[in-house]
N, C-alpha and C positions, 0 to 999 in steps of 0.2 A: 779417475785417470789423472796423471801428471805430466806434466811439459815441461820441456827444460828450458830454462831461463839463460840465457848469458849477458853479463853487464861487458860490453866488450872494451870499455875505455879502461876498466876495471881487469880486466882478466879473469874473470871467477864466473863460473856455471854453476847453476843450482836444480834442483827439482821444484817443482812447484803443482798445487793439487789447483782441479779449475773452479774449486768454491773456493778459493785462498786467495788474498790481494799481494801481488807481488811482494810486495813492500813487508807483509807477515815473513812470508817467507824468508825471504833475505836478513830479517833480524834472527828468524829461529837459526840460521847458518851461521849467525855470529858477524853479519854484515851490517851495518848503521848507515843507512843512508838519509838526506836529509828530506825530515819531516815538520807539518805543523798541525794540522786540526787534524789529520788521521779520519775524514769523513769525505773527504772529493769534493771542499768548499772554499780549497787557497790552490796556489801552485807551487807550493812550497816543494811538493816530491814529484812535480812534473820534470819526465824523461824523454829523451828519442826513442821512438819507436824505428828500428833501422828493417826490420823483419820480423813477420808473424804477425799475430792477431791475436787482439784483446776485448773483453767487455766491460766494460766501463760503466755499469748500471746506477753508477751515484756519482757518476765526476761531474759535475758544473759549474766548475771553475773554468772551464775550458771555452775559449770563445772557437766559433765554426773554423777561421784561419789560423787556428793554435791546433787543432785536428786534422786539419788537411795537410798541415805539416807535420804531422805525424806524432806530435805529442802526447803523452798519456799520463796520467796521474797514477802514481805506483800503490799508493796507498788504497786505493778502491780497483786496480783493473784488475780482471780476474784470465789468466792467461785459455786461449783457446786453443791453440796451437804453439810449436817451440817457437821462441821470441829471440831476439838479438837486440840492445836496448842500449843506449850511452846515458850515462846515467851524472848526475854532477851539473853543476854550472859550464862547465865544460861542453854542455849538451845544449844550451840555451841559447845557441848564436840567433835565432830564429823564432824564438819563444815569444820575444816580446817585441814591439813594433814604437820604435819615434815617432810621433805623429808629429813633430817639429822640424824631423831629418829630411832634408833635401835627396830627390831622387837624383840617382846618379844622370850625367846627361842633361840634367836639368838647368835651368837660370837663374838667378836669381832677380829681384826685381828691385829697381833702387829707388 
């Protein structure tokens, strides 16, 4: 069975089979997006997930609040259903956390 893929920052839909890791796919289409270990162990090709559902049976790159935000690693998820996905650094506003940055609201102390 296959599900359709859309990178929507992208513009481009594709098919994708549900033993296939997005990330396959989108290169056999002729699309390059960015990769590093190609095994679910950096977050080099973590995406938004904006819609659908994936399996991820080897991503652990991914910390519990990088999931809950809906992040996915393209390289290992295996689509479950049709997906909608922003794909790029463009996607990352929310990927990675300041553990330095001041909460808005907040005080500083002198």
């Amino acid at each position: 069975m296959t599900h359709k893929v859309t990178l929507r920052n992208r513009g481009v839909t594709f098919h994708v089979a549900e033993d296939e890791p997005i990330y396959a796919a989108a290169l056999r289409e002729g699309i390059q997006l960015p990769i590093a270990c190609n095994y679910g162990g950096c977050i080099t090709c973590a995406a938004k997930m904006l819609s659908g559902k994936v399996r991820q049976p080897k991503g652990t790159a991914l910390n519990r609040r990088q999931s809950q935000a809906g992040y996915i690693l393209l390289c290992v998820a295996l689509p479950v259903t049709d997906c909608e996905i922003d794909v790029g650094v463009e996607s990352h506003d929310q990927l990675y956390q300041n553990p330095f940055a001041v909460a808005p609201g907040a005080r500083l102390r002198r």
